[in-house]
C-alpha positions as CSV (number, residue, x, y, z in Angstrom):
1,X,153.7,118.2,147.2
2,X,151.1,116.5,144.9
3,X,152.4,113.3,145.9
4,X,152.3,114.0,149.8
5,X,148.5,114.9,149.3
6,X,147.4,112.1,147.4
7,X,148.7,110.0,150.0
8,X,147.2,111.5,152.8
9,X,143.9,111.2,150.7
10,X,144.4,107.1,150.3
11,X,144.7,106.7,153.8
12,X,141.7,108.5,154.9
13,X,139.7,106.5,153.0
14,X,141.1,103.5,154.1
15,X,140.2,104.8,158.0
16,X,137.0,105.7,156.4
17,X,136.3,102.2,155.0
18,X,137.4,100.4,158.2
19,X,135.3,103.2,160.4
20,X,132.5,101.2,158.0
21,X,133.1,98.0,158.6
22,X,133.7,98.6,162.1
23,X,130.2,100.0,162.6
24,X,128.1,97.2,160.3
25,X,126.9,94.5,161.9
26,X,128.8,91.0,161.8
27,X,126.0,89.2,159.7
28,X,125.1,91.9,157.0
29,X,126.9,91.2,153.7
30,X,129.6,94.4,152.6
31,X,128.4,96.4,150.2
32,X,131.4,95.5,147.4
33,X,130.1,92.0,148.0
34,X,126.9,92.8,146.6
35,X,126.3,91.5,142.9
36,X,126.1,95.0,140.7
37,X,123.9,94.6,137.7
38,X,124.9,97.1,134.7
39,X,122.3,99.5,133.7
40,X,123.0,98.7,130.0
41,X,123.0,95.5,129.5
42,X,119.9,95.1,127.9
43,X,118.3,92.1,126.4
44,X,115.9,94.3,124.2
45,X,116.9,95.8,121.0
46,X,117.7,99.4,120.4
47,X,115.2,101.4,117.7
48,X,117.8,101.7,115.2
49,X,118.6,98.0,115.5
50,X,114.4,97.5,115.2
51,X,114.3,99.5,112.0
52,X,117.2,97.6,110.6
53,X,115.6,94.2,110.9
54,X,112.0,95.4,109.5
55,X,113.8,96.8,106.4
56,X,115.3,93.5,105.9
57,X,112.1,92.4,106.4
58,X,110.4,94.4,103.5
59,X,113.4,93.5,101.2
60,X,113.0,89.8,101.0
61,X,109.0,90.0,101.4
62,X,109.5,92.7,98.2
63,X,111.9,90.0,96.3
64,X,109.2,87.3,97.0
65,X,106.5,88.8,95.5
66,X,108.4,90.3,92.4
67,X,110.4,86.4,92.0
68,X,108.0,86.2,88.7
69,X,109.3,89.4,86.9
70,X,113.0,88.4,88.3
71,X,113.1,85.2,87.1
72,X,111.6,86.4,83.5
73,X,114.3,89.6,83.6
74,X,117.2,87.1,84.2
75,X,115.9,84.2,82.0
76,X,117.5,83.9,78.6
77,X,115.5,84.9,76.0
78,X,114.3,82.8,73.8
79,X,114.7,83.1,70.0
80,X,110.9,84.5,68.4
81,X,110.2,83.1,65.2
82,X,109.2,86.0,62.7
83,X,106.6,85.1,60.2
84,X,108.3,85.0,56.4
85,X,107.4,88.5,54.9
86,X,104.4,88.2,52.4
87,X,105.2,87.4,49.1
88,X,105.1,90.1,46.3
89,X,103.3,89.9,42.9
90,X,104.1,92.4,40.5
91,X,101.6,92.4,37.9
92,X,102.3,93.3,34.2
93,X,102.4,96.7,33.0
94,X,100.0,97.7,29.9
95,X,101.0,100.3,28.3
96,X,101.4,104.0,29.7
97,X,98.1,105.3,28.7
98,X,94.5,103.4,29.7
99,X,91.9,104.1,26.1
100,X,89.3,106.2,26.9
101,X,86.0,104.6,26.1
C-alpha cells in the first residue's frame, strides 16, 4: 500500500515538472540549470578559528621577548670559581690568667 502511494506521488511531480517546462518560455534557462552557490562556503574565518591564530600569535611574540632568560635557563652553567677560604692564624696562648697590674 505504501509502495502504491509513493508511486503515485513520483509521478505527479513528474506532470508537475513537465506542466513547468511546458509553461516557461523557450529562451529562459531551467531553474536546475542555474549555478547554486552554498551558503557556507565562506572564505572568512570563523571566531573560534580568529582566537586560535591570535593566541598563536601572543605565544611566539611572548617566546621572543623572553629568548634572553630562555637561552640563560637552558645554557650550561658554567663552573664559578670560589675564592680560597681566608687563611687562619692561631696565635700563642699565655698562660690562663692575665697579671693584674
Amino acid at each position: 500500500m505504501a509502495d502504491a502511494e509513493t508511486i503515485i506521488a513520483i509521478e505527479q511531480l513528474k506532470k508537475a515538472e513537465e506542466a513547468k517546462e511546458a509553461a516557461r518560455p523557450a529562451g529562459a534557462p531551467a531553474a536546475a540549470e542555474a549555478p547554486e552557490t552554498p551558503a557556507t562556503d565562506s572564505r572568512t574565518l570563523t571566531t573560534t578559528q580568529w582566537l586560535s591564530v591570535i593566541s598563536i600569535i601572543i605565544s611566539v611574540v611572548g617566546v621572543y621577548y623572553k629568548r634572553e632568560e630562555i637561552k640563560k635557563v637552558f645554557a650550561k652553567p658554567k663552573k664559578v670559581s670560589t675564592p680560597p677560604p681566608p687563611e687562619v692564624v692561631k696565635t700563642p696562648k699565655r698562660g690562663s690568667l692575665r697579671p693584674m697590674d
